[in-house]
C-alpha positions in Angstrom: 25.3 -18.3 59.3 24.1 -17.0 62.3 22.2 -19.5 63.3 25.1 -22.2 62.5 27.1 -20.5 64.8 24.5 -19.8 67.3 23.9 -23.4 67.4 27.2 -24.2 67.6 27.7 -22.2 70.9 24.6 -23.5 72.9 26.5 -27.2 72.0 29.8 -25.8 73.4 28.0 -24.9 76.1 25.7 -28.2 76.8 29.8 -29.5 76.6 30.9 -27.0 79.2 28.4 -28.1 81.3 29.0 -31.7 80.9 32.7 -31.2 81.3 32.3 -29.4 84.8 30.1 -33.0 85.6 33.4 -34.9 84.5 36.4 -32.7 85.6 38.5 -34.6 87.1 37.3 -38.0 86.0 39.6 -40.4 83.8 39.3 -41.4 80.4 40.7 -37.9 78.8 43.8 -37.8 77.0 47.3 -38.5 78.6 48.4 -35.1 80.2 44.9 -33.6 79.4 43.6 -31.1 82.2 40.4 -29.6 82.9 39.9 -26.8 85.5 38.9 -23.7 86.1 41.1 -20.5 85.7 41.4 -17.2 84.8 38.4 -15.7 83.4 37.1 -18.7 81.8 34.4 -21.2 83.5 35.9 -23.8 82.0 39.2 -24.5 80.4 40.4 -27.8 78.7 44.1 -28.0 78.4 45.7 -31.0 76.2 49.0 -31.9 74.4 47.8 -32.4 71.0 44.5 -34.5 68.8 41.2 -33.2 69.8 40.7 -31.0 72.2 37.3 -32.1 73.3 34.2 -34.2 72.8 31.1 -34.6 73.2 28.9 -37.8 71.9 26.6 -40.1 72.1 27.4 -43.7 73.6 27.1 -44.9 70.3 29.3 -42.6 68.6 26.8 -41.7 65.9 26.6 -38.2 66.9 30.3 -36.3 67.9 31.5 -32.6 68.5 34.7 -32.2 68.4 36.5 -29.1 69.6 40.5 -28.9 68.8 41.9 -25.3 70.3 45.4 -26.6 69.0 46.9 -24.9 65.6 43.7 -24.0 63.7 40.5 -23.9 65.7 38.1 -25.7 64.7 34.7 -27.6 65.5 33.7 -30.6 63.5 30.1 -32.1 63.9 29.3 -35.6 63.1 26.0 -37.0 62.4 24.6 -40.8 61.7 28.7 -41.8 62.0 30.2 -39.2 59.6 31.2 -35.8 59.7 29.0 -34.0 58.0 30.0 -30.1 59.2 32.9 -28.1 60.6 33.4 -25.1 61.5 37.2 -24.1 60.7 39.6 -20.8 61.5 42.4 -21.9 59.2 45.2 -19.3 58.6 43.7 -16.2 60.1 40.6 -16.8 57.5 36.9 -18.6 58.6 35.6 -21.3 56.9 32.4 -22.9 57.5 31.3 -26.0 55.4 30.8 -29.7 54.5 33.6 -31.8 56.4 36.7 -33.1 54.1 35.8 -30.6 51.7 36.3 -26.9 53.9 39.7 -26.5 52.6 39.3 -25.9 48.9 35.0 -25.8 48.6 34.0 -23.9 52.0 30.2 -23.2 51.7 30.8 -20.1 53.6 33.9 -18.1 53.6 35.1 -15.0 55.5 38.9 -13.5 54.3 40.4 -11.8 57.5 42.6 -9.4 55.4 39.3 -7.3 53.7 36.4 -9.2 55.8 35.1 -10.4 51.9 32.6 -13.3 52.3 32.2 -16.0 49.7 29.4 -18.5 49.2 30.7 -21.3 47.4 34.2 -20.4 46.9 37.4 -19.1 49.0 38.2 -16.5 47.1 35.7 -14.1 47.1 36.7 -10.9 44.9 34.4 -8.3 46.5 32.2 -7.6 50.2 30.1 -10.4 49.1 30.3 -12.7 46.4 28.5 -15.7 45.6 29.6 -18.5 43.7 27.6 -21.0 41.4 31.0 -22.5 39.8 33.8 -21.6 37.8 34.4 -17.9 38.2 36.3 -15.5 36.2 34.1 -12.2 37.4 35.5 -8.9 37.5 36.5 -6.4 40.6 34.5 -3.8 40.6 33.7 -2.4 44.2 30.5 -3.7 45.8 29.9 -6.6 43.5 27.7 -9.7 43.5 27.6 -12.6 41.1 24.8 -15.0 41.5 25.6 -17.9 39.1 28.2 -19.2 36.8 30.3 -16.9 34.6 29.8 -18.0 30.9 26.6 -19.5 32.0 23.1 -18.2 33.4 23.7 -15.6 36.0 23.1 -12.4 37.2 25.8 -10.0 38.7 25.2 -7.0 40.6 27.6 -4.1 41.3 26.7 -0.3 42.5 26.2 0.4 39.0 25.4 -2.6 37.2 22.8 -5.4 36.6 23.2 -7.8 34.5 21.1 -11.2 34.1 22.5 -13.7 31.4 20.7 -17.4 30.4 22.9 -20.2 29.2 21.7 -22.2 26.0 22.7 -19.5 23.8 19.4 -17.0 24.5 22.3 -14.3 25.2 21.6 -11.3 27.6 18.3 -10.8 28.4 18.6 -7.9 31.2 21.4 -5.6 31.1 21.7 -2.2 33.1 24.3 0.2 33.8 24.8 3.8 35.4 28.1 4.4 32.9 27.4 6.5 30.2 28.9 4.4 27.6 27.1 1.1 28.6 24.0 0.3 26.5 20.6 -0.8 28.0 19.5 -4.6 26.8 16.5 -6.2 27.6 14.7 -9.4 25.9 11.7 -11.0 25.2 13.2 -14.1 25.8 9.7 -16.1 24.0 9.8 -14.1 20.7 13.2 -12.7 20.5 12.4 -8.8 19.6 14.3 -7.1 22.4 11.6 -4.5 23.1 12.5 -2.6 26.1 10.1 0.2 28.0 10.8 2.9 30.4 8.2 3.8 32.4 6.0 0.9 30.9 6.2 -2.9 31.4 4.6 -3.4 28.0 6.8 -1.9 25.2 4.9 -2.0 22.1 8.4 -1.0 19.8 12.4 -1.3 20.5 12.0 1.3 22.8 8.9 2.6 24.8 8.7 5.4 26.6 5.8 6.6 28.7 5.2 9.6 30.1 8.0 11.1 29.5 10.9 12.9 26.8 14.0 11.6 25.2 16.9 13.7 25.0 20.2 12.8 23.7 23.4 14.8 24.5 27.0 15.5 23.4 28.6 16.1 27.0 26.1 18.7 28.6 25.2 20.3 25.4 21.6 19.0 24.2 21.6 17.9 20.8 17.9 15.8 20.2 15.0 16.7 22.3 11.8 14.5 21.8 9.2 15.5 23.6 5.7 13.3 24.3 3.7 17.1 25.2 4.9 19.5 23.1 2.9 22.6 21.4 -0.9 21.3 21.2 0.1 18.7 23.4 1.4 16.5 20.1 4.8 14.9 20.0 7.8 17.2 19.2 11.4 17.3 18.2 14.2 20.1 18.6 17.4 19.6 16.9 20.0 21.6 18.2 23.3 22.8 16.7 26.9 21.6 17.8 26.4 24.6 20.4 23.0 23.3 21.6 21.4 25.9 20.1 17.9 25.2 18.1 17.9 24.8 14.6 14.7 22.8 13.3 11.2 21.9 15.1 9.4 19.0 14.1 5.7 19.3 15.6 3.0 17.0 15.2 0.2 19.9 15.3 1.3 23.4 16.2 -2.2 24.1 18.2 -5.1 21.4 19.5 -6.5 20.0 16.4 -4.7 21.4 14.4 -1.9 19.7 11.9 2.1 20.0 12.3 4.7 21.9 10.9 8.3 21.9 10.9 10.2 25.2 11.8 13.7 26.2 10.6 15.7 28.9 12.5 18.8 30.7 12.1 20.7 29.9 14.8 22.8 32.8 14.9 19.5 35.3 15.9 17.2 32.6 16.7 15.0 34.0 13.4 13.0 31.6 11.4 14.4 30.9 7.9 11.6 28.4 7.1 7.8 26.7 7.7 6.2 24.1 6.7 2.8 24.3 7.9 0.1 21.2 7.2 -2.8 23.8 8.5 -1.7 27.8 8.3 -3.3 30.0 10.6 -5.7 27.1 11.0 -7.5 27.7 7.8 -7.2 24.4 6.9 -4.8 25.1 3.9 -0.8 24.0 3.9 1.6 26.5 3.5 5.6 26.6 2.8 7.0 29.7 4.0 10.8 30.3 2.5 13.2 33.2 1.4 14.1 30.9 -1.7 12.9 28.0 -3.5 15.2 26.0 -6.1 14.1 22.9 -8.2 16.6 20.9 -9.5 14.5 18.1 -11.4 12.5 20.1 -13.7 12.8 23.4 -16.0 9.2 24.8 -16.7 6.0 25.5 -14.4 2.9 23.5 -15.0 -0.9 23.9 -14.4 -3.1 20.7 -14.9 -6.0 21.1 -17.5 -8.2 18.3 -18.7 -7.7 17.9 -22.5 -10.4 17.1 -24.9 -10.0 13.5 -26.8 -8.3 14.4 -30.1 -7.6 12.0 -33.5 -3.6 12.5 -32.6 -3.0 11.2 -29.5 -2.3 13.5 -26.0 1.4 13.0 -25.4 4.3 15.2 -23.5 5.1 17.7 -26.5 1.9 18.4 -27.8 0.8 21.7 -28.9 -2.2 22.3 -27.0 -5.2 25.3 -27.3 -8.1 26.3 -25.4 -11.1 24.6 -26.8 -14.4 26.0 -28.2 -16.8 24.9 -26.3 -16.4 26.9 -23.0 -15.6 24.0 -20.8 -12.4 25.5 -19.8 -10.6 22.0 -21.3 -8.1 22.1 -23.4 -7.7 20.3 -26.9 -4.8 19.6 -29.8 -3.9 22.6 -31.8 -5.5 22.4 -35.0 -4.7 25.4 -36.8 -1.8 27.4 -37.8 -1.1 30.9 -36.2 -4.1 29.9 -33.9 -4.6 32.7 -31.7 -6.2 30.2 -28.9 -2.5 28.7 -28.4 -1.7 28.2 -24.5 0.8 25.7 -24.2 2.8 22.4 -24.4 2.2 19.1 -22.7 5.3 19.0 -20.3 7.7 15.7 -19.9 8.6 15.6 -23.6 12.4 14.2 -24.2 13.6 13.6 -20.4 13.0 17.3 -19.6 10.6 17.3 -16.6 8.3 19.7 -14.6 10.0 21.8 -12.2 6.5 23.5 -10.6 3.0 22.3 -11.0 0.2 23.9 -10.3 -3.3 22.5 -9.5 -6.8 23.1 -7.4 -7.4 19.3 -7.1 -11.4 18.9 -6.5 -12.5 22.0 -8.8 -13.6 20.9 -12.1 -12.6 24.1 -13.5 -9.0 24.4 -12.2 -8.1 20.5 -12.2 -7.4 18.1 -14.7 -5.3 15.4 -16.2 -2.2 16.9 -18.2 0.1 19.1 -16.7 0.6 22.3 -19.8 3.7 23.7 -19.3 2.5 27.8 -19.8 6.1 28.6 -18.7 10.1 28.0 -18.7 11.4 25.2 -20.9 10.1 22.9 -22.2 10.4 20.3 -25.7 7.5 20.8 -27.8 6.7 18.6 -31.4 7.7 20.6 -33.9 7.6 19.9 -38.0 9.6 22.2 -40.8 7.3 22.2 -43.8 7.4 26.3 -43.7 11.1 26.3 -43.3 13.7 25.3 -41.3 13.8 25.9 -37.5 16.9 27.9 -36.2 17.6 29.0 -32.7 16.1 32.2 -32.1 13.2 31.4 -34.0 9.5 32.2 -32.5 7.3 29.4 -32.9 3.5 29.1 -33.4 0.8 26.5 -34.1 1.0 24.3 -37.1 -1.7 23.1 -39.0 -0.8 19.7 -38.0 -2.1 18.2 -35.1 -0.1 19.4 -31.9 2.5 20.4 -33.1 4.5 23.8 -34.0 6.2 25.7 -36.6 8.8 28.8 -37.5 6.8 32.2 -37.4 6.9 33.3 -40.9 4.2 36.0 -40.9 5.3 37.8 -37.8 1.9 40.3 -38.4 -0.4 37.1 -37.9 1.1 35.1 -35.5 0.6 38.0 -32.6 -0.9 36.4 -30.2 -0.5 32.8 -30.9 3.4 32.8 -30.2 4.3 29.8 -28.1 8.3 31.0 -27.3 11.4 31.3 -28.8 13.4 28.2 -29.8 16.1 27.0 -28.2 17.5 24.1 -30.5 16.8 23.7 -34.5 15.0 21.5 -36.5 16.4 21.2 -40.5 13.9 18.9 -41.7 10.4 16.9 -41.3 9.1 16.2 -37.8 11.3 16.1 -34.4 11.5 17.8 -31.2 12.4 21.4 -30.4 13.5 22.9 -26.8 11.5 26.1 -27.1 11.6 29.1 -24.0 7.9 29.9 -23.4 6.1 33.1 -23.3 9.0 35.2 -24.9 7.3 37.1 -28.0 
């Protein structure tokens, strides 16, 4: 623009110039005057139509300059007015001739000094137009585009870059807190955005540095890219912002994480679960109280010797013979070498299990429930089985039977039972280990 006008004013003076050759010559308008006076070299005074001219003998090239009403300067080129320079009702307009009044291409409001591009009614210190606009008025702001199309507008806290075709919002940032953070991958559509990175490799990258989340000024989530052992951590916080749980990938160099419970009352820890105590290599769960709610007896895994009856969850099992430290199906009545009872039987699971996995003494297949409750097979061919009844080994296969001879079955009680059995063959819910 400042060259427009810059250009504008050497021609108004290349007129001045000639005008001083011609004062006083005829051919000017009827009544038209030009003289010197007052502080102005020259001064063109006329009754009305253009004020003055300058142009070629041809009349392909013309400036006009009309001081009457609205000022204005018109520029004509090749035999039409192309430009024009216009101050119409206190406001500047500067754009294609015929067309200043409603489509300036520049635009300056006197009331706020806004300037549009495209438009005459610019809505902020600068706005540009690329069509049909319906942007908002925030202070400060820019739109480069078309509203409902592909543009981007820019305010002090705002950008926002939109395509057209239906690709939706590809880049959209803002300082409030409310306002979300968009940006697209416009080729494969996965919206992955980075912060401190220019190549995201999820939703949401960010490198070399933590993520916190807050309710007001109170910190809620803190994750953290260098926490203890330089691994990634996360500290929950309480509605007060004071820390509740720690969620570290390694709790030393090396080593593996843990998560940490405190009270947040004294700031005491209430729980731990370490993946590598006291770096020994070992996992430990550290806890005041432990409560299982999906199973009702403890378990230790033994391998179990193949057996004519098959191995199922209720089977009476003793310890076998041959010093292997394997188990193997009960075989004998009021065998003193009873241990257990296959656990699972009847929809009663194991609460606790118990097992060295990679020691051939301590491992095995089966989890033998040696404690709590448990359904074991039980048959009634030396009476019927009442609650309150101890049980021991029958002499068929795996399974168990009322204690009739209370002097032999010491040692080879399996518990007390818990539900009856009146006849034949069935299942029993038996407490272990009472005697």
């Amino acid at each position: 623009m400042k060259k427009l006008l810059l250009s504008a004013g050497l021609i108004f003076c290349a007129f001045c110039a000639t005008a001083q050759k011609g004062a006083g010559t005829s051919g000017g308008a009827s009544g038209s005057s030009i003289s010197a006076a007052g502080d102005f070299t020259l001064e063109v005074d006329h009754p009305g139509g253009q004020g003055a001219r300058i142009k070629s003998q041809s009349s392909y090239s013309v400036v006009d300059v009309d001081g009457m009403g609205d000022a204005s300067v018109r520029f004509k080129s090749d035999g039409v007015f192309q430009w024009m320079l216009w101050n119409f009702q206190d406001d500047f307009r500067i754009g294609k001739h015929g067309s200043l009044l409603n489509d300036p291409a520049i635009f300056i409001e006197n009331d706020n000094n806004f300037v549009g591009i495209g438009d005459d009614n610019p809505l902020l210190r600068m706005h540009v137009f690329g069509g049909s606009e319906s942007i908002g008025s925030a202070t400060g702001f820019m739109a480069i585009g078309n509203d409902g199309s592909s543009h981007m507008n820019l305010d002090p806290n705002e950008i926002d870059s939109y395509l057209s075709s239906g690709e939706g919002t590809t880049l959209y940032l803002n300082y409030n807190a409310e306002a979300p953070v968009y940006i697209r991958d416009e080729l494969n559509v996965i919206g992955f955005a980075g912060i401190g990175t220019t190549a995201p490799q999820e939703k949401l990258t960010v490198r070399d540095g933590d993520f916190l989340l807050e309710t007001g000024s109170t910190d809620k989530v803190l994750i953290e890219n260098s926490g203890s052992g330089s691994g990634g951590e996360i500290t929950l916080n309480t509605n007060t912002g004071v820390k509740s749980i720690e969620i570290r990938a390694s709790d030393g160099t090396g080593l593996a994480g843990e998560i940490l419970m405190y009270d947040p009352s004294d700031n005491s820890k209430t729980m731990e679960i370490d993946g590598d105590w006291s770096g020994s290599g070992k996992s430990r769960i550290v806890v005041d109280e432990l409560q299982i709610t999906g199973g009702s007896d403890l378990s230790e895994y033994f391998d179990v010797l193949p057996s004519e009856s098959s191995i199922e969850p209720g089977t009476v099992l003793s310890v076998s013979s041959d010093g292997s430290a394997k188990l193997e199906a009960s075989k004998l009545a009021y065998d003193a070498k009873v241990v257990g009872v296959v656990s699972g039987a009847n929809g009663v699971s194991t609460g606790l299990m118990l097992q060295q996995s990679g020691n051939e003494k301590t491992d095995g297949e089966y989890p033998v429930a040696i404690a709590g409750r448990v359904y074991v097979k039980a048959e009634a061919s030396q009476g019927a089985i009442r609650p309150g009844d101890l049980l021991t080994s029958s002499a068929v296969e795996g399974y168990a039977q009322k204690v009739k001879r209370y002097k032999k079955a010491q040692g080879a009680i399996i518990g007390k039972a818990l539900t009856g059995l009146d006849e034949g063959e069935g299942y029993v819910l038996v407490l272990l280990g009472v005697k």
